[in-house]
C-alpha positions in Angstrom: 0.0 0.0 0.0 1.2 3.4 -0.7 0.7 4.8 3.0 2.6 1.6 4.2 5.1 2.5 1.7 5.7 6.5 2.4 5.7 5.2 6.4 8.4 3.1 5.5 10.5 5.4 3.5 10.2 8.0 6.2 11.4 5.6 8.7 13.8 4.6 6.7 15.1 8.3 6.0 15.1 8.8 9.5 17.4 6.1 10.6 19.4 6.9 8.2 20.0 10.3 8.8 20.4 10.0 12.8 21.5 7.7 15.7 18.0 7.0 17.2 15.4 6.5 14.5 12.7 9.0 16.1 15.0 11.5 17.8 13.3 15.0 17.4 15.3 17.0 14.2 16.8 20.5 14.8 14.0 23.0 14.7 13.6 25.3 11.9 11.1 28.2 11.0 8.3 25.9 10.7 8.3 24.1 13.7 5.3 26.5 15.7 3.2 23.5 16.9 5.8 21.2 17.6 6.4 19.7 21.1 10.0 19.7 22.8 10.3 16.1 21.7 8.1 15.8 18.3 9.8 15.3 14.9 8.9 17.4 12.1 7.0 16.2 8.8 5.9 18.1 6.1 8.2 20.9 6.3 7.0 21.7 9.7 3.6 21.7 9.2 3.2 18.6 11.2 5.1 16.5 13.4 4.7 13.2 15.3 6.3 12.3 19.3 4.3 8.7 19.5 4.5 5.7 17.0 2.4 2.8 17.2 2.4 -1.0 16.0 -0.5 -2.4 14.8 -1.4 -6.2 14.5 -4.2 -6.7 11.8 -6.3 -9.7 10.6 -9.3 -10.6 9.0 -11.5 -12.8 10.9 -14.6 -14.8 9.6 -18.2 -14.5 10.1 -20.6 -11.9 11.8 -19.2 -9.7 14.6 -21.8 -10.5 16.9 -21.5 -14.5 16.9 -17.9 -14.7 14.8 -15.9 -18.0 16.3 -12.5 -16.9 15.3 -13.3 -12.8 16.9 -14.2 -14.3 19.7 -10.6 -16.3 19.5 -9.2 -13.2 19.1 -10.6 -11.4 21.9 -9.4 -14.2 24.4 -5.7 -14.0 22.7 -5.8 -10.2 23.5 -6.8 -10.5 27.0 -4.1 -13.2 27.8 -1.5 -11.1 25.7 -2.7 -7.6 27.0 -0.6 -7.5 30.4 2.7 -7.9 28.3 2.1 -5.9 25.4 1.3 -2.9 28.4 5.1 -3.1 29.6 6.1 -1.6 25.9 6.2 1.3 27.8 4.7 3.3 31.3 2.8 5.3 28.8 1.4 2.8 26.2 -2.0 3.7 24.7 -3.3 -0.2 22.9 -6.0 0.3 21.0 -8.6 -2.1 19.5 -10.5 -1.8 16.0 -13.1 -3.8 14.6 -14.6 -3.2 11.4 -18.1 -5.8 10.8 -18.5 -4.7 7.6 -14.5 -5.6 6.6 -14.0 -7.9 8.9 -11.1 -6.2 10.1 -9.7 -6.9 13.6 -6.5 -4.3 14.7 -4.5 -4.5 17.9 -2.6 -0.8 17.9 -0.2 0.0 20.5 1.2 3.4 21.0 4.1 4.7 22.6 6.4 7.9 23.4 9.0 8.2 20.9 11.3 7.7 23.5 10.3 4.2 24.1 9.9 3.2 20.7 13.5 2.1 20.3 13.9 -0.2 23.1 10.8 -1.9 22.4 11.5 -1.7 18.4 15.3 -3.6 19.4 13.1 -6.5 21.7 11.1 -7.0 18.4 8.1 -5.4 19.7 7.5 -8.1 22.8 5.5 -10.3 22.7 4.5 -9.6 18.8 6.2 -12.9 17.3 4.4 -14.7 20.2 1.1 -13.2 19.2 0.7 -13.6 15.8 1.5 -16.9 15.9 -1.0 -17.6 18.3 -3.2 -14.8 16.2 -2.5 -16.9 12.6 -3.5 -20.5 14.0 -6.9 -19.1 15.0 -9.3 -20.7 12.6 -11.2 -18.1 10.6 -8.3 -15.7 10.9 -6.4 -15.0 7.6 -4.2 -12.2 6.1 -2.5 -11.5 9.6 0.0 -8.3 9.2 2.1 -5.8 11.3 2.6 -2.0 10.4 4.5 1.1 12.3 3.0 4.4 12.2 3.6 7.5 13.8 0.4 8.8 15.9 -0.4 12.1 16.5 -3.2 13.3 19.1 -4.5 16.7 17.8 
């Protein structure tokens, strides 16, 4: 996807360009609504100090009786305790679409945690989604950073 694309060539440029992949750029003339620790995009005109990982499926069948989103849901709630130690001020997040059938798991963090947990390969992701793609139902199971931005 193009979005997932642009993502990923911004992250890229970022770690390319500095030591830490999300460390807050040098401010310039465009940097008015920026926190202390946000990094700029589009030439100032918007910036990001959170990033979040999200876990995505499909699942099977109508939301309010679906087999394999009820799986999912019980995955979650044993998983949720770990995937809260990402960071002392983690935001998770969960999406369900009936009409898609999509199911999203997003976790949010401070830029300033997003390194350490990036480096532990987002604990307890590979866990997860192995548990996540042996559901029954489930199919097309993917992961995506973003940046997240509360405005």
């Amino acid at each position: 996807c193009t979005m997932k694309t642009s993502v990923a060539s911004l992250l890229f440029a970022t770690v390319a360009t500095r030591t830490s992949a999300f460390a807050p750029a040098s401010r310039n003339a465009f940097s008015r609504n920026m926190s202390a620790n946000s990094v700029p995009l589009a030439n100032g005109a918007m910036s990001f100090d959170r990033v979040c990982r999200e876990w995505r499926c499909k699942y099977e069948g109508d939301k309010a009786t679906s087999e394999s989103l009820e799986a999912i849901s019980k995955l979650v709630d044993e998983y949720l305790p770990e995937v809260k130690k990402a960071s002392s001020d983690v935001t998770v997040n969960r999406l369900i679409c009936g009409g898609c059938l999509d199911f999203k798991l997003m976790t949010t963090v401070p830029l300033d945690d997003f390194g350490p947990w990036e480096e532990s390969g987002f604990a307890p992701e590979a866990e997860f989604l192995e548990k996540l793609k042996a559901i029954e139902g489930v199919s097309q199971v993917e992961t995506q950073t973003i940046t997240n931005m509360i405005i």
